[in-house]
ZAKOL-390328 format. One record per residue (C-alpha): residue in one letter; x, y, z. Coordinates in steps of 0.5 Angstrom, whole numbers, plus 2048, in hexadecimal, padded with zeros to 3 digits. Example, Ala and Ser with C-alpha at 12.3 -4.5 7.8 and 13.67 -1.06 7.14 Angstrom:
a8197F7810s81B7FE80E
% end
This chain:
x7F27BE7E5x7EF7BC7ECx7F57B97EEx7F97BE7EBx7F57C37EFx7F67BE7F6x7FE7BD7F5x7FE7C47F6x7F97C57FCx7FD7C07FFx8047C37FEx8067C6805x80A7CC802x8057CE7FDx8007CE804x8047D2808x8057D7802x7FE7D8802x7FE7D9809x8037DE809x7FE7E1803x7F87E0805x7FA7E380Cx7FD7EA809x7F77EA805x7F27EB809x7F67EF810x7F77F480Ax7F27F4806x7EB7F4809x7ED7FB80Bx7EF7FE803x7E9800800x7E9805807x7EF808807x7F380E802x7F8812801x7FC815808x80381A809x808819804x8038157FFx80181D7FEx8068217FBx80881B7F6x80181A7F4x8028227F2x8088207EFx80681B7EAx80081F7E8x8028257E7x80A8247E5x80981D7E2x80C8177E4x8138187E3x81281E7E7x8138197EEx81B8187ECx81D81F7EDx81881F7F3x81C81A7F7x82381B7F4x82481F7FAx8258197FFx8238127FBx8248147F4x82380C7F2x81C80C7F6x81A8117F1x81B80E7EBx8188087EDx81280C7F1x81180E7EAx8108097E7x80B8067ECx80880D7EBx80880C7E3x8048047E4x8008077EAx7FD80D7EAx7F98117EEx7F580C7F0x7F480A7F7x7F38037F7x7F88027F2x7FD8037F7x7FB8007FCx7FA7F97F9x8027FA7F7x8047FC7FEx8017F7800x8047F37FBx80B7F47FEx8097F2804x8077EB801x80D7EA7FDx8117EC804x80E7E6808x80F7E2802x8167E3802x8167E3809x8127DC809x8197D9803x81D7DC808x81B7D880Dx81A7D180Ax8217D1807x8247D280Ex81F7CE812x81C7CA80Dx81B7C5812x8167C9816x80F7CA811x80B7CC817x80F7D181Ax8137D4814x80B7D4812x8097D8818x80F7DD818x80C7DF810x8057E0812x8087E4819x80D7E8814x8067EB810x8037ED816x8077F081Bx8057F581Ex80B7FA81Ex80A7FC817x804800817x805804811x8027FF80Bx7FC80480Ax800809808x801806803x80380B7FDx80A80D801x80A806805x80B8027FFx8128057FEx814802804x8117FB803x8157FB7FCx81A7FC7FFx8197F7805x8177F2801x81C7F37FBx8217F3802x81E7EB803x81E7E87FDx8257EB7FCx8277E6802x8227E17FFx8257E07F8x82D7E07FCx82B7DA800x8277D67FBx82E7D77F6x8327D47FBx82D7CE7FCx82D7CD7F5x8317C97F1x8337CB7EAx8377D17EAx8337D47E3x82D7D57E9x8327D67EFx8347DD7EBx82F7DF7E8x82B7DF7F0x8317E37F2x8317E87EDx82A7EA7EEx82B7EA7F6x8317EF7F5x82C7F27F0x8267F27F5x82B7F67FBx82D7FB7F7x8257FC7F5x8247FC7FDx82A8007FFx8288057FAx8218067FCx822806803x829807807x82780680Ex8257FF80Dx82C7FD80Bx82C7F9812x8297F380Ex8307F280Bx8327F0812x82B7EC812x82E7E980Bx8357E780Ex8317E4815x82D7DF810x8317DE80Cx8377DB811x8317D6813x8307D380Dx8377D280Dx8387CF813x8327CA812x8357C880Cx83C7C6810x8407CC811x8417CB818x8487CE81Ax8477D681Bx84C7D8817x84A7D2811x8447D6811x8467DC811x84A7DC80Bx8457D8808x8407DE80Ax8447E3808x8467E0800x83E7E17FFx83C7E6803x8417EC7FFx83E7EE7FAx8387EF7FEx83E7F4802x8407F67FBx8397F97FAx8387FC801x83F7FF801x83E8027FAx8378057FDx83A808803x84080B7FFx83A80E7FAx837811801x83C813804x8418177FFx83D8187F9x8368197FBx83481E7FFx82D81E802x829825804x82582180Ax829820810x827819812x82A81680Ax82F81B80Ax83681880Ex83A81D80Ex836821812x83481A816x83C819817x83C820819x83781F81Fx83B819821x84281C822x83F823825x83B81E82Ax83E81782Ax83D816831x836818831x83581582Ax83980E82Cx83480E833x82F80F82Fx83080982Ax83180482Ex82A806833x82680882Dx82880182Ax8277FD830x820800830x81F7FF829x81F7F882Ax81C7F782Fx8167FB82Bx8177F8825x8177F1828x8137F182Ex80F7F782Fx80D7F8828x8087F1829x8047F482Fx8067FC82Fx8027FE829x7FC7F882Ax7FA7FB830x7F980282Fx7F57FF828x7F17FB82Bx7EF7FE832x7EE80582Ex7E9801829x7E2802828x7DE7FC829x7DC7FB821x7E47FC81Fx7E67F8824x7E17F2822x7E37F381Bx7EA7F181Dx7EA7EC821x7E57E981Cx7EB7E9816x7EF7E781Bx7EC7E181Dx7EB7DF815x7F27DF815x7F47DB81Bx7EE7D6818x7F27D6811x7F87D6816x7F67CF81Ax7F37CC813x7FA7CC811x7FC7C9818x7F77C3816x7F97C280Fx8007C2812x7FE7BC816x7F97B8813x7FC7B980Bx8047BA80Dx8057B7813x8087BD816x8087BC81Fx80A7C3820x80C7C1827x8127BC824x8137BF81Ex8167C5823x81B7C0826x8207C2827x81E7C9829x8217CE826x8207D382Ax8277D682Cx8297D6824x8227DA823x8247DE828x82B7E1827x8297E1820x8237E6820x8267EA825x82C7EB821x8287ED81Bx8237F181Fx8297F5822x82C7F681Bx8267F8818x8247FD81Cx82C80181Ex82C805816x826809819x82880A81Fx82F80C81Dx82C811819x82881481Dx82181181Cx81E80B821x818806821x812809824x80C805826x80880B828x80780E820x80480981Bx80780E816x80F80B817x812806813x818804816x8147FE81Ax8147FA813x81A7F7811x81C7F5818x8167F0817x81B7EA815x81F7EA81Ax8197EB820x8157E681Ex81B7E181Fx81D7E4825x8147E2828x8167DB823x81C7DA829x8187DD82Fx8107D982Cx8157D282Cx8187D3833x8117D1836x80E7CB837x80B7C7832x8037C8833x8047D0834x8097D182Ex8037D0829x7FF7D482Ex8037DA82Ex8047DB826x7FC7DB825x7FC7E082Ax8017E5825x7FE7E3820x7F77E6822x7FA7EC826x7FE7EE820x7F97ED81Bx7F37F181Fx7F87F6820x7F97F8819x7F27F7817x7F17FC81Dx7F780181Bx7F3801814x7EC802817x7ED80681Dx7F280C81Ax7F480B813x7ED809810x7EB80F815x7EF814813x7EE81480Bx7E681580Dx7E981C810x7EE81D80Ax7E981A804x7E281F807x7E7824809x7E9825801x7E28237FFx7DE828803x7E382D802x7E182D7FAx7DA82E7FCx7DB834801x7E18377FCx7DF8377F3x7E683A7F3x7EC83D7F8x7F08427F5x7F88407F3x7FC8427F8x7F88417FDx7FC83D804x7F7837806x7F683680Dx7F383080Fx7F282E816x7EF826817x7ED82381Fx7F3822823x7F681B822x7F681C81Bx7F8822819x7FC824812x803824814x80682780Dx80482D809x804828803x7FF824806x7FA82A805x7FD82D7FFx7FE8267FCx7F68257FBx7F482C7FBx7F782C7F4x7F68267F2x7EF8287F2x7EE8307F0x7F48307ECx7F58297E8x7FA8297E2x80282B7E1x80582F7E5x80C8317E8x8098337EEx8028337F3x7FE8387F1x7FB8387F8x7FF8377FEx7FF835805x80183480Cx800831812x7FE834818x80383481Ex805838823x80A83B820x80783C819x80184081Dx80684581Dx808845816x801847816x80184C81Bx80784F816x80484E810x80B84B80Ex80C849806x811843805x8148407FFx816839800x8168327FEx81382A7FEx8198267FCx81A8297F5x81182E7F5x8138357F7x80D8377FBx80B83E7FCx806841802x804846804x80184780Bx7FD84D809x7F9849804x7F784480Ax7F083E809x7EF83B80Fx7EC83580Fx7E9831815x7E782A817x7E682C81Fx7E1825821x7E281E81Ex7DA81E81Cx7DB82681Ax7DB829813x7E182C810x7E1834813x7E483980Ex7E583F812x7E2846810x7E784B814x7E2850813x7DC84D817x7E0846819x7DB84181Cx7DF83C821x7DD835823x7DD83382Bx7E282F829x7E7834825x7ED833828x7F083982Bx7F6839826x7F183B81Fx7ED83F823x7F4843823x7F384381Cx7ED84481Ax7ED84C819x7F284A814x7EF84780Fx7EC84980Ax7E6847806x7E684B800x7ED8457FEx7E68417FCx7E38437F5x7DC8427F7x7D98427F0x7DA83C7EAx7DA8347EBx7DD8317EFx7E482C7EDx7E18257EFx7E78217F3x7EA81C7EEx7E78157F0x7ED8117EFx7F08147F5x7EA8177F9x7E58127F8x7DD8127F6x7DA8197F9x7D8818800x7D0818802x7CC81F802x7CB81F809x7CC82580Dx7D282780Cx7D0828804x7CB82D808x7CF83080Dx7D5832807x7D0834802x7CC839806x7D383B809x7D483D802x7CE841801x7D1846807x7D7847804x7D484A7FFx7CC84C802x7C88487FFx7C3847805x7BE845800x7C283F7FEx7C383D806x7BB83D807x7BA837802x7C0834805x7BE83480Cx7B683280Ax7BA82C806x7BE82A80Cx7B782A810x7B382680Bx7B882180Ax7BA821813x7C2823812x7C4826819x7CC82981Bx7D082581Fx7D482A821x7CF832823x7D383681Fx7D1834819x7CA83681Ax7CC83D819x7CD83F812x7C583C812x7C3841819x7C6847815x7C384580Ex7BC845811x7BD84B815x7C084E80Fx7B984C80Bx7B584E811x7B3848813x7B484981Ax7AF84481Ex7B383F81Bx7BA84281Cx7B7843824x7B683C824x7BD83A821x7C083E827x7BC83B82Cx7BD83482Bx7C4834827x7C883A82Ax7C583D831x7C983B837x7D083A831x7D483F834x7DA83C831x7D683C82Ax7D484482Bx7D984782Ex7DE847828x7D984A824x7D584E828x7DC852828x7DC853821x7D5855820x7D785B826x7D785F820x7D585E818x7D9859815x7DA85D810x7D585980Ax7D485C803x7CE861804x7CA85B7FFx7CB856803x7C6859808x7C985680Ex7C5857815x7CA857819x7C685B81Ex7C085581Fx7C685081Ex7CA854824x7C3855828x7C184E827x7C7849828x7CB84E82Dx7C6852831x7C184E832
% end
């Protein structure tokens, strides 16, 4: 057994393998138990909750109706839970640099070092930053993955030497393209990166003669043509899609408006693609992670890295010691000139489709996609340009990848994913201690710190009813929008609209307004009270426009709170202050300033205080409204007084009575004579 166990160990090919696991495993996986839900995951949880798993086939049919049937069955295996999906997203990635890494050894067989370091670099390449977004991500990394392992089986089929086995590699490749073509139609420039490799594989094995090697190219690359062709017909003359960017009739149309605009455009937008893509993406991206970066972040990054370039040398040392690999001879001759021209060409056909239809890569937005399937011919491409240096730099050069890649996942994971779901999870839980119920209809607006902000009403409504409203339903029982230039008019007006997610019919009624915001980053979440609103100093001006619109009374203030399901929410957060803060500011809401005396002694006894001022408020007016006055005059001084931006907002309000219920007994007068005359 011991043997057996050593003869394994000792195979180059399972040790590369393990490293290329290995190395996804731990890039992506320290940050998992940190990350949840994010944009689009949100009306799909919604969907499949309140409408089943098969709900998500029609949600799609309007643009990739394919990707809705296998969504469905993802959703059917995996459910609500979080880290279900990230472990299956992170799975595709895995699969992908597998099937990259089988690629390479059938055409560079020859070269275990490099082809090695290509696989680990293909994992980690910092031009995809969407892997945490792992609920819509992993659509894409299916469809990658299927993408490479289509290739993988078409080369492997022409190297085998029985036809039984050359078939049944060719019909599942074609097979695989039609999956991937039918999950996502931009990424049918890897059929150019299929033509590419397939000539060199034909050429290595002796088709020298351009035009020999053409013919033989094209006798077993048509059917693949056949099955893009037949995917481009179905697109084009029988499939009408209702979004811009997948739709090609309206795409042909902006072209033969515009060609020469448009044909301006594609050719810069390519060439800046690829220069993005290939080399900026490595550097770019990085740099703002890292020099952004918080000390401990940072330690932690460059900690994983520095494990993984451990694994990544242990390797380079079994090479030598077990394998007798020279990484310096086994590159000679160098074939750099080959690497580079291939992965540019690959580069350059992956990334024209999303150009052509309107979209381009951005490394500035962790969100986009459209720097995945590029990888493949990137990482050949920096393979070619890595083999042009001298011999004492190259392996320098490619650790220096590796850690910068590495560290600016972990960093991209930490510094903003890991962050913002700690704003989306206390945001739903704290509202679930502020609100018992909100009533049906009622349009949420929830406005987060800049840099996170919600960019979809879905990302509101999705996890509002989900927690308030769970069980079957056609359509959200309680709606929202997000808060914009343009939608703060609508609230002015007081517009009431009828339309559409996909195939959800959403209706919202701007007169029925609950305004949600999380103004600091170390805040609690504000509900605004339009009737008396209390602003933080750091409200941006745009909610304070609004504020006078919402409407408190859309919360239900009486009954048990919904607990958030854990699957999706994860365990409640700590009682800290925050539990307090929307506990008393729900005893204002209806008067019982009884109940915000023993809040405000427990915050006292247990030695919690606001990080931002504003929240001291509900316990300054419950106090004066107890008549325990030298206690709120001791609030006001060390808390309030000298806060003009604090006061000023309220102190207009209570110019005159807010209008409370008479039970309430609300002392406006003290309230007023203290906190603004004095």
């Amino acid at each position: 057994m011991k043997q057996v166990i050593l003869k394994v160990f000792k195979n180059e090919t399972f040790i590369a393998v393990l490293l290329v696991s290995l190395t996804t495993l731990i890039t992506y996986g320290v940050s998992i138990p940190r990350l949840g839900f994010y944009y689009d995951d949100w009306y799909v949880l919604w969907s499949g909750q309140a409408r089943g798993a098969a709900s998500l086939i029609p949600l799609f049919s309007t643009d990739r109706p394919f990707m809705g049937v296998v969504y469905s069955q993802v959703y059917h295996l995996l459910g609500d839970t979080i880290v279900n999906w990230h472990l299956y997203a992170l799975l595709w990635r895995m699969i992908g640099g597998l099937a990259f890494f089988w690629i390479l050894r059938l055409l560079w067989p020859e070269h275990k070092y490099l082809t090695t370091l290509m696989a680990v670099l293909f994992v980690i390449y910092p031009g995809f930053l969407s892997q945490p977004d792992a609920n819509t991500k992993q659509n894409h990394l299916y469809g990658f993955g299927t993408a490479l392992l289509s290739i993988g089986f078409m080369l492997q089929a022409i190297k085998l030497k029985s036809k039984v086995w050359k078939i049944i590699f060719f019909a599942f490749s074609i097979l695989l393209t039609v999956n991937y073509l039918f999950i996502y139609e931009y990424m049918i420039g890897l059929e150019g990166m299929r033509f590419v490799l397939l000539g060199v594989l034909l050429y290595q094995q002796g088709f020298k003669k351009y035009r020999i090697l053409a013919v033989e190219v094209f006798k077993r690359w048509w059917p693949f043509v056949l099955a893009a062709a037949g995917f481009l017909y179905w697109r084009f003359f029988i499939f009408e899609s209702s979004r811009v960017a997948t739709n090609p009739a309206r795409l042909a149309g902006s072209y033969l408006g515009n060609l020469r605009h448009m044909s301006i455009r594609l050719v810069l937008e390519i060439t800046k693609d690829f220069l993005d893509t290939s080399i900026f993406a490595w550097f770019v991206k990085p740099y703002f992670l890292i020099s952004g970066a918080q000390y401990s972040d940072l330690g932690f990054a460059l900690l994983v890295a520095t494990f993984v370039i451990i694994l990544v040398w242990l390797y380079l040392f079994l090479s030598k010691k077990w394998w007798g690999t020279d990484y310096q001879a086994e590159e000679k001759p160098r074939p750099f000139v080959q690497f580079l021209w291939i992965g540019a060409l690959i580069t350059l056909c992956a990334v024209a489709p999303v150009i052509a239809s309107g979209r381009n890569v951005d490394l500035t937005d962790s969100y986009k996609s459209y720097g995945l399937h590029p990888i493949g011919g990137v990482v050949i491409f920096v393979a070619g340009l890595v083999l042009m240096l001298q011999p004492k730099f190259r392996r320098l050069i490619l650790i220096a990848l590796i850690g910068i890649s590495v560290s600016a996942q972990v960093l991209n994971a930490s510094g903003f994913w890991v962050q913002f779901w700690r704003y989306e999870r206390e945001t739903w839980w704290q509202l679930t201690w502020r609100a018992p119920d909100i009533r049906d209809g009622t349009l949420v607006m929830a406005y987060l710190p800049d840099g996170y902000r919600l960019q979809q009403d879905y990302e509101i409504w999705g996890p509002v009813n989900l927690i308030y409203r769970p069980g079957p339903a056609e359509s959200p029982a309680i709606s929202a929008e997000v808060l914009t230039q343009d939608t703060v008019y609508d609230i002015f007006t007081g517009e009431v609209i009828d339309n559409r997610v996909r195939d959800i019919k959403l209706h919202k009624d701007y007169n029925d307004l609950l305004l949600i915001s999380l103004p600091a980053r170390n805040a609690c979440i504000h509900l605004i009270d339009g009737t008396l609103p209390v602003y933080s100093e750091n409200e941006s001006l745009l909610l304070q426009q609004v504020g006078g619109y919402s409407h408190i009374d859309r919360i239900v203030p009486t009954g048990n709170a919904p607990i958030p399901p854990a699957a999706i929410f994860g365990p409640e957060p700590p009682h800290n202050w925050c539990y307090y803060y929307q506990k008393a500011a729900l005893a204002r809401q209806v008067g019982d300033w009884k109940e915000i005396g023993k809040l405000y002694d427990q915050t006292i006894a247990l030695g919690l205080e606001p990080s931002d001022q504003s929240e001291i408020l509900p316990f300054f007016e419950g106090l004066v409204n107890l008549g325990r006055i030298d206690e709120a005059k001791k609030i006001y001084n060390q808390e309030i007084r000298g806060r003009k931006q604090l006061r000023y907002p309220l102190c207009n309000f209570l110019s005159e009575d807010p209008g409370y219920p008479p039970e309430f007994h609300y002392d406006y007068q003290m309230i007023d004579e203290i906190l603004c005359k004095s």
